[in-house]
Structures are given as structure tokens and as C-alpha cells.
N, C-alpha and C positions, 0 to 999 in steps of 0.2 A: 627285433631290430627296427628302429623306426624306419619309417616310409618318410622320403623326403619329398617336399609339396614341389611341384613342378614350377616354373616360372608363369606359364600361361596363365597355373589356376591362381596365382597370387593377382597374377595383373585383372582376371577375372573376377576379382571379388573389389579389387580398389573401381573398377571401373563401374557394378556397381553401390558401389556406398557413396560415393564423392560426388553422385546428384544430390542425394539426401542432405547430406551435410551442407552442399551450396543451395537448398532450398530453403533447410533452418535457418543462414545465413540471411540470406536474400529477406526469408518471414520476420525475423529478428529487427533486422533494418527497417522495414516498412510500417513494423508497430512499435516500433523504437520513437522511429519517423513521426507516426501518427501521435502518439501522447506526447511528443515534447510540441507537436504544434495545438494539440487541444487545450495543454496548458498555458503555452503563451497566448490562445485566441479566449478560454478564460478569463487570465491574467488581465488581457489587453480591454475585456467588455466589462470587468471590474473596477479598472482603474477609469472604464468611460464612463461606468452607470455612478461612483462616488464624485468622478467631476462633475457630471450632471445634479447630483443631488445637493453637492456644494453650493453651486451656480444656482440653485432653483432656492437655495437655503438664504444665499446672497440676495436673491432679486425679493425674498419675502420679507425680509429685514428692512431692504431698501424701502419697500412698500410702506410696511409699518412706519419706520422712521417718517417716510414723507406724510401718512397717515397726521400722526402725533404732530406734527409740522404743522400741520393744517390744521387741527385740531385747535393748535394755541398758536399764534403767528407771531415772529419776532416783534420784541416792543421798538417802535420806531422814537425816535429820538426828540420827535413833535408832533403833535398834531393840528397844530396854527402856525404860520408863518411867524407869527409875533405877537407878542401879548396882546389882549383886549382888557380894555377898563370901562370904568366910570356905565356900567352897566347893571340894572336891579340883581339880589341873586335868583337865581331860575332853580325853582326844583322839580318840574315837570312829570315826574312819575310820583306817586307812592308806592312804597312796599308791603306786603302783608306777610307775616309772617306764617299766617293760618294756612297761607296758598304760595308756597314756597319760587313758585316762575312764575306769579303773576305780576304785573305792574301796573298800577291804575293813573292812567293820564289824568293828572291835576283841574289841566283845564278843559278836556273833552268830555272825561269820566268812562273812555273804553278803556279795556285791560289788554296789554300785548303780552304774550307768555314766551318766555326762552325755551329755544326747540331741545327735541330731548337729549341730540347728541350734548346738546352743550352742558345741558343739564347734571347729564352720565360723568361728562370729563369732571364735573366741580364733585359728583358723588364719588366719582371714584377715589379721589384726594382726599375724602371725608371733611370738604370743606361745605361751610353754612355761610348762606348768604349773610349780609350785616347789614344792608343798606336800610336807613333810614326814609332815603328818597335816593332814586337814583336817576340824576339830573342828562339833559340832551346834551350831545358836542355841542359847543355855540355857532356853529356855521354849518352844522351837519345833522341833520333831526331824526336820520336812521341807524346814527351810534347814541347809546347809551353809556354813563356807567354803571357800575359794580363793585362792591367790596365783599370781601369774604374772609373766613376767620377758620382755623384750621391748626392740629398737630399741635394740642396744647400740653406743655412739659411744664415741669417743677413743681412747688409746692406753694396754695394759696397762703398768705397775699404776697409777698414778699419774693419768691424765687419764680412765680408761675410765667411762662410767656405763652405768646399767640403767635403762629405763625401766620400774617395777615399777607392778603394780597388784593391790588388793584385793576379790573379789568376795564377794558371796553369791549362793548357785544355791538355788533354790526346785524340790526333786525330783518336786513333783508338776506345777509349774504347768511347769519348763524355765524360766523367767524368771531372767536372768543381772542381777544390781545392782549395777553400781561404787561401791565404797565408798570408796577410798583410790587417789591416783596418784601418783608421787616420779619422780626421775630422778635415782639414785644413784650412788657409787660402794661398789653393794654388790648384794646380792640379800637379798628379802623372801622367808620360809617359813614359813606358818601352823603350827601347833605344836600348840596346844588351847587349851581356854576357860580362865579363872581366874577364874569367878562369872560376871560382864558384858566382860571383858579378853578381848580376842583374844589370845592371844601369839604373837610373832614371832619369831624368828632371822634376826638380821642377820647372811648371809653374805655371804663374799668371792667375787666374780663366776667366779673361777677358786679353784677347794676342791677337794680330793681329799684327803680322811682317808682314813685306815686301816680295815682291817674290823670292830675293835670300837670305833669311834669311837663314843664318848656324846655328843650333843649336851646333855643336860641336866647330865652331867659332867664334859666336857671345854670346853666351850664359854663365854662371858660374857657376850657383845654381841647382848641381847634388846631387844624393844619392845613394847609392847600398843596396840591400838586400844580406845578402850572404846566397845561397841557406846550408853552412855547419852549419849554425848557426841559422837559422828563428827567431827564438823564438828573437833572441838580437837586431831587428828592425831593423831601416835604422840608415847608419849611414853615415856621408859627404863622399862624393866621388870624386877626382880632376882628370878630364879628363886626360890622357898622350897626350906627347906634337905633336908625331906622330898622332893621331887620331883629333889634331889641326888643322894640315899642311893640312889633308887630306879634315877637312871641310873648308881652308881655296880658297882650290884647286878647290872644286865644287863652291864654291860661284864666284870664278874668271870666271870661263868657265858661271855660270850663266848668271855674268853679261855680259857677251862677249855675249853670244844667245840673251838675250833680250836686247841688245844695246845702256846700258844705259851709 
């Protein structure tokens, strides 16, 4: 015959177990508790450490950008108030092609050399300098120019072009200014000033003259940038007849030196 549990011993066994229970309860909660705030304090140092890396991603870009900025400076739309004439042409530097940034002043005979940042930016583009002479701003003796020849596509003679460009170099600041960009079938070669006129030689991408070749005697196919106008391109340019005589005059004495 069963034994029936008395009431006291029923209430004595809830009385103890229902600590236990409201202690799992209470533990339950407090590490319940704990993991949902160490995932949103995670969550929340995750989402701070990718905004910061964004932001930091942001200000390095900006960097660069103003970097490159600096590097090449927008082309300004003149560089004289207003044309200049009726002045000899000036070609004031030589180029050597043996010494890729040197320039030898004409009429002093020192060499000033383009710094190497600036140097880097034209290597980097894989462009070759092209200047012939590369002539002073006419009011300003610490800008040069520059040409440069670069990114040659198609097929000799007939499809090939050159992607040419015009700069000015600023010898105190290093500051490189693109003035002028084409994609020719030709090569651009700065020459010297003619008042506010840049002058050019349009050469053939592939040229190899002779050793007393005159480009001011031998040659036709020029253009001028004029520095009061930029923006209005190149536009034909005819030698004067004085600056003829005078290439006419070194090719003479050339060929008298080398005794052909």
C-alpha cells in the first residue's frame, strides 16, 4: 500500500529547489545580459575602426590627389596680358639630348637641370623630352618651355601618332604646367619665343637629317602657341626671313667645318 507524502514534506522539497531554479534564472540573465552587450560593444568598435579606416582611406586620396595637383598645375588660359610683337625670336636655352634635364643657356653657357620630381612625372608618362631649344617666358626668365612626345599608337608612316604635350617649368618653384595636348601624326619641338608666340616644329615622328641640317633653313612646317591666348591652340606659323638668312648662315659655316 503506498505511503502517501505528507504535505509539509512536498512544500519542503519546493522550498528547496525554487532557490536553484531562480539562481539559473537570474545566471541565465546576466550572461544573456553580458553577450548581447559584448556583441553590440564589438559591433559598435567595428563599425568605428572601418569608419576610421574609410576616413583615413578618404584623407589619403585627397592627399594624393592634391599631390598630382601640384605636381602638374592647371593650364591657365594666358600667360601675358596681351600679345607681344615685333621682337627677335629668343631661343635662350639649348637641349641635349645625351643629358636628358639639362639646358645650356645660349647666351651665358651655364646648364640649369629640371628637379628630379619633375623629371619622375614626365618618366613616369614615358614621355621624351623633344625640345630643340627651349625658349624663356618673354617677361619672366624663371619659366621655361618644353615639349614632349609620348604614347605612340598605329602603324609607321601613315596611321602612327604621338601623343605630344606642351609645358612650362617654373626653375625656381619645380612647378610643371601643361599648356597644350595633341595626338598627332607628328612630333612637337619648342624652337623659341617670337614676342608672346611660342614656336614649334612640326616634325616627322621618324626624322633623321643630315649633320648640317637647318631647321630654320631647311625645314616649313611650324606653329605658335601664343602664350596671350592658350586656350585658341596652335596655329600655322611662317618663319621670318631674317631668322632664314641666319639658319642659312650656320648651315654654311657647318658645312665649311666638316668639309663637305
Amino acid at each position: 500500500m503506498e505511503q502517501e507524502q505528507s504535505p509539509e514534506l512536498g512544500q519542503n522539497k519546493w522550498n528547496s529547489v525554487w532557490p536553484i531554479l531562480l539562481t539559473v534564472v537570474i545566471t541565465a540573465i546576466i550572461v544573456g545580459g553580458g553577450v548581447y552587450w559584448w556583441q553590440n560593444s564589438v559591433s559598435e568598435q567595428e563599425v568605428l575602426d572601418t569608419t576610421q579606416i574609410q576616413s583615413a582611406q578618404t584623407d589619403t586620396e585627397q592627399v594624393n590627389v592634391q599631390e598630382e595637383e601640384k605636381d602638374v598645375a592647371t593650364a591657365p588660359a594666358k600667360l601675358v596680358n596681351t600679345a607681344i610683337t615685333g621682337t627677335a625670336i629668343e631661343q635662350s636655352y639649348s637641349f641635349s639630348h645625351g643629358e636628358p634635364e639639362g639646358f645650356t643657356s645660349l647666351s651665358r653657357g651655364n646648364i640649369i637641370f629640371m628637379a628630379k620630381k619633375a623629371m619622375a612625372r614626365l618618366y613616369e608618362n614615358e614621355e621624351n623630352i623633344t625640345s630643340f631649344y627651349t625658349p624663356e617666358h618673354p617677361t619672366n626668365s624663371d619659366i621655361i618651355f618644353i615639349s614632349t612626345s609620348g604614347d605612340i599608337t598605329g602603324e609607321w608612316p601613315d596611321t602612327i601618332k604621338s601623343t605630344n604635350k606642351i609645358y612650362s617649368y617654373d626653375i625656381k618653384t619645380d612647378e610643371v604646367t601643361e599648356l597644350y595636348e595633341e595626338h598627332e601624326n607628328r612630333l612637337l619641338r619648342t624652337m623659341g619665343m617670337d614676342g608672346s608666340k611660342l614656336v614649334l616644329m612640326y616634325d616627322l615622328i621618324d626624322n633623321s637629317p643630315g649633320p648640317c641640317f637647318s631647321v630654320w633653313a631647311d625645314w616649313e612646317s611650324f606653329g605658335y602657341l601664343e602664350l596671350a591666348d592658350i586656350n585658341s591652340g596652335l596655329r600655322p606659323y611662317t618663319v621670318p626671313s631674317y631668322q632664314v638668312e641666319i639658319g642659312k648662315a650656320e648651315q654654311e659655316k657647318c658645312i665649311e667645318e666638316m668639309g663637305f
